[in-house]
C-alpha positions as a Markdown table, in Angstrom:
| # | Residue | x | y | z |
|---|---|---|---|---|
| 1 | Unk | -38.0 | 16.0 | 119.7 |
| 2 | Unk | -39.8 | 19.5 | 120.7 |
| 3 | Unk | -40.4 | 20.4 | 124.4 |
| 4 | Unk | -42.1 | 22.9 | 126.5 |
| 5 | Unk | -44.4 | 25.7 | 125.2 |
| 6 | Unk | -41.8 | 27.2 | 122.9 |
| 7 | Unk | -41.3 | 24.1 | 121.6 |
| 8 | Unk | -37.4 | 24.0 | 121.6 |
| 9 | Unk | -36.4 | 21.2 | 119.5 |
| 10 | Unk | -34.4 | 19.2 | 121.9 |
| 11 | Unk | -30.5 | 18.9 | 121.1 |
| 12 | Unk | -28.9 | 14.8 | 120.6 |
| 13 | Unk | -27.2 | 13.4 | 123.7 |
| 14 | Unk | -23.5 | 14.6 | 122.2 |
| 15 | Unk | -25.0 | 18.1 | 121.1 |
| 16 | Unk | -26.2 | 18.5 | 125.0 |
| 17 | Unk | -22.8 | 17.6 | 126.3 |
| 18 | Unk | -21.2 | 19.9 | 123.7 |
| 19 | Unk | -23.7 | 22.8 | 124.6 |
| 20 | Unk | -22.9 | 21.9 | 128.5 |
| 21 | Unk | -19.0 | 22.5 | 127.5 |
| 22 | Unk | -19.5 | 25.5 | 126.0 |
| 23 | Unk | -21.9 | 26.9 | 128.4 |
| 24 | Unk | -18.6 | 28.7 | 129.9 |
| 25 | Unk | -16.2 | 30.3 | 128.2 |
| 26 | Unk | -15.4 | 29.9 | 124.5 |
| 27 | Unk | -13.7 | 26.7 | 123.6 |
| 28 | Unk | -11.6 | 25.4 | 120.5 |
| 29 | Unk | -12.4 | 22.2 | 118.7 |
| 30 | Unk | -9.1 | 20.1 | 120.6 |
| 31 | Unk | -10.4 | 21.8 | 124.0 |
| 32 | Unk | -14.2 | 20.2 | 123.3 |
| 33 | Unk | -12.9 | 16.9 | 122.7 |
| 34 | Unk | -10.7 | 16.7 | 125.8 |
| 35 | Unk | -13.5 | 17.6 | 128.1 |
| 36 | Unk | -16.1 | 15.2 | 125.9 |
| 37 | Unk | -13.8 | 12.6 | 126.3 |
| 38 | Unk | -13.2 | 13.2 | 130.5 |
| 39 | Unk | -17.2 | 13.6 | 130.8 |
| 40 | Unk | -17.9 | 10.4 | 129.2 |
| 41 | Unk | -15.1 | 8.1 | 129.4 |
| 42 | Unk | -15.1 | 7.5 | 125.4 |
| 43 | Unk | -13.2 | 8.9 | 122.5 |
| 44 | Unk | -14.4 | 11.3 | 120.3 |
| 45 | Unk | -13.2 | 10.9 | 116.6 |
| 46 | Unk | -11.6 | 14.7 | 115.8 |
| 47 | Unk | -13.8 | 14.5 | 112.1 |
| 48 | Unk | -17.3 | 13.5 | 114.3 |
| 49 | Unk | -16.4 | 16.2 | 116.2 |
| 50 | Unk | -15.9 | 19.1 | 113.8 |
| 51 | Unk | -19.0 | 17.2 | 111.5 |
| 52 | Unk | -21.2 | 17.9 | 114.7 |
| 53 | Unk | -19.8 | 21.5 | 115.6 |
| 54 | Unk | -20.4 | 22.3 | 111.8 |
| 55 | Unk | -24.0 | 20.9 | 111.8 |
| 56 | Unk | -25.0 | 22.7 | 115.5 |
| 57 | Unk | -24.0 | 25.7 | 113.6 |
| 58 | Unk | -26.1 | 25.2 | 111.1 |
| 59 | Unk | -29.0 | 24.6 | 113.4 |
| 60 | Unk | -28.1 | 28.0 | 115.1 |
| 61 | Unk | -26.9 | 26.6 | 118.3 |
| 62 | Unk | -23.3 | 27.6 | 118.3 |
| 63 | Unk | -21.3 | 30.5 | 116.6 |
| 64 | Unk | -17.6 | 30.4 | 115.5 |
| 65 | Unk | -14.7 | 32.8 | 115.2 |
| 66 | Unk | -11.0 | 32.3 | 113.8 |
| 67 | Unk | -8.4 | 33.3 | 116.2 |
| 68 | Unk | -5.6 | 35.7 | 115.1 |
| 69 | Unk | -2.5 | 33.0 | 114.2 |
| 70 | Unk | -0.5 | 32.4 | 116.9 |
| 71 | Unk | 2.6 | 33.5 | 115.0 |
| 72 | Unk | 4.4 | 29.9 | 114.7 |
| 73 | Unk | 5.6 | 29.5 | 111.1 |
| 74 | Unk | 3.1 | 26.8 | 109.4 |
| 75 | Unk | 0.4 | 27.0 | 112.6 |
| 76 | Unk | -3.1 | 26.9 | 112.0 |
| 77 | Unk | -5.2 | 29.2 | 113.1 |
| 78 | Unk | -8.0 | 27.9 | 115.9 |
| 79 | Unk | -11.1 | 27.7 | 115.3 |
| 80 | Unk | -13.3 | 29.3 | 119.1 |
| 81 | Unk | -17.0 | 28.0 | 119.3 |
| 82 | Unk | -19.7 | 29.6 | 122.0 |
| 83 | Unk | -23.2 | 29.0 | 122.2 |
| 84 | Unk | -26.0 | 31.3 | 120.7 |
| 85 | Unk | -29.0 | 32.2 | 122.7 |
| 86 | Unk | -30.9 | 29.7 | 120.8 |
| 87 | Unk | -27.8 | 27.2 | 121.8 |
| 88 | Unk | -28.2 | 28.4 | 125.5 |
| 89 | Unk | -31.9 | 27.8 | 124.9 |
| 90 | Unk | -31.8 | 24.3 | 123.7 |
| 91 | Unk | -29.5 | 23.4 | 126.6 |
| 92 | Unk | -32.1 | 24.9 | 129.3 |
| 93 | Unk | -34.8 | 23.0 | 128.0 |
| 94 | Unk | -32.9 | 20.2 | 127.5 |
| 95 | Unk | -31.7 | 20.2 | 131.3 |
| 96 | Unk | -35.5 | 20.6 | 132.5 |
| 97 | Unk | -36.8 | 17.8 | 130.3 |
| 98 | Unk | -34.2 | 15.3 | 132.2 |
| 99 | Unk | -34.9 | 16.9 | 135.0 |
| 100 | Unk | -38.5 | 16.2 | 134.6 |
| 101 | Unk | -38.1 | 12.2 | 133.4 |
| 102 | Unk | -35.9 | 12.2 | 136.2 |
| 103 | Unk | -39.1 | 12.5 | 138.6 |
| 104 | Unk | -41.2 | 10.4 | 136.9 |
């Protein structure tokens, strides 16, 4: 769905919470899922979650980084997500459309 006179295509439900998480600092996947989870009282399957951080990153939304290896023998390195300006975009129309069905 498009909104508004730039025509924003409107992120999902869950891309809107995930864009609302990461609308402060930089986050790492475990991170996302813990405050999904809290926000909406329901779990959050770890592969939906990186299948929908891979595919908002496609759309341009968000923007990844590797972290340096903490050091532990065997550790994986994490993976830090942020939003883009088209991300931060999507969000801001997003939050006036609801705000505007909200007053209907």
């Amino acid at each position: 769905m498009r909104y508004g006179r730039s025509s924003v295509k409107l992120p999902t439900t869950t891309e809107a919470l995930i864009l609302a998480i990461l609308s402060g600092p930089q986050r790492y996947g475990a991170q996302i899922r813990r405050r999904y989870e809290k926000r909406t009282g329901r779990l959050m399957p770890a592969g939906s979650l990186y299948a929908t951080l891979h595919r908002m990153e496609a759309k341009g939304l968000l923007k990844s980084r590797r972290a340096k290896s903490a050091g532990r023998a065997g550790g994986n390195r994490r993976r830090y997500y942020a939003l883009t300006a088209k991300g931060t975009r999507a969000l801001r129309a997003m939050r006036e459309w609801m705000g505007q069905m909200m007053r209907k």
